[in-house]
N, C-alpha and C positions, 0 to 999 in steps of 0.2 A: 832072346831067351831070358825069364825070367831070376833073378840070381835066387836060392835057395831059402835066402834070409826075408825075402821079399814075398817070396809063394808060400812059404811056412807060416811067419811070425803076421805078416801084414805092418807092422810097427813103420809107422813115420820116420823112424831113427833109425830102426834098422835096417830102410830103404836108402834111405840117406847116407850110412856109414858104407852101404855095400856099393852103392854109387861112388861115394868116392873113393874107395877100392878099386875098382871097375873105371874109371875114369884114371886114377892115378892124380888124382889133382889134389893140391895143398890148399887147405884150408887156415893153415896154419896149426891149429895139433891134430889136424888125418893123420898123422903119421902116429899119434898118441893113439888114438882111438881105433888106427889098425892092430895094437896089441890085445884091443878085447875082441874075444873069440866064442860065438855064440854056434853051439851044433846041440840037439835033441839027443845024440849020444854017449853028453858030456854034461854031467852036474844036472839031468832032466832039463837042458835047455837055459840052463840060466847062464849072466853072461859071466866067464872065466877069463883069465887072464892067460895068454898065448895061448889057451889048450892046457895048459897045465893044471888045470882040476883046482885053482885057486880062487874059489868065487868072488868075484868083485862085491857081491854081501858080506863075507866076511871078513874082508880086508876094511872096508869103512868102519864096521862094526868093531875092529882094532883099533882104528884109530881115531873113531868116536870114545873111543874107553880110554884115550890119551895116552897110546901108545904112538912113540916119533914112526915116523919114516925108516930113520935108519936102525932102529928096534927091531922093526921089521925084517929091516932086510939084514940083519944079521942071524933072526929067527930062521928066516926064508933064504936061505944064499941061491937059490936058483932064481929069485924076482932081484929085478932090476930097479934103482928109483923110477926110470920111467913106466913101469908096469905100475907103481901107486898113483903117480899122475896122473896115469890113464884112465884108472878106476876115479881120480876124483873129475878128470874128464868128462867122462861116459856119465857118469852121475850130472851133472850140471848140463846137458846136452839133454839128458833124459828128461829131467824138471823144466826144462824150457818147453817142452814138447805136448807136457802130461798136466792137464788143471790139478789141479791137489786142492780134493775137500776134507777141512779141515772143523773135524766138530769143537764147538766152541763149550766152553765150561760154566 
């Protein structure tokens, strides 16, 4: 049977993260990338951190605006540092996955 993330999304990554869930095997940060949590009842789909409605968009988007880590997570006391490793995880996992065209100036 086919995992939920696989029939819904189709996404190369998302096939791949749900496999290694489903398999249980270390990839060396699976265990990172099992904290983001993608369901269509949650933030329209986009991917969240454990479920908790903390979109992995606007956690980068903090800390693209150079806010620390532990800024965060004193803002957030319910995220963990490994919940932002995860999201800069999941982000670099993505871009590997996805061409990026880029209009030039």
């Amino acid at each position: 049977m086919e995992s939920p993330a696989t029939v819904r999304f189709g996404n190369p990554f998302l096939e791949r993260l749900e496999r290694e869930r489903q398999l249980g095997q270390s990839l060396g940060m699976s265990s990172l990338l099992a904290r983001i949590t993608i369901s269509p009842d949650v933030c329209h789909g986009k991917p969240v951190i454990r479920g908790l409605r903390y979109p992995v968009e606007a956690m980068l988007e903090y800390l693209a605006g150079g806010d620390t880590i532990e800024k965060l997570l004193a803002e957030f006391p319910d995220l963990e540092r490994e919940d932002l490793l995860a999201c800069l995880r999941f982000t670099a996992e993505s871009l590997k996955l996805k061409t990026q065209h880029l209009a030039l100036a």
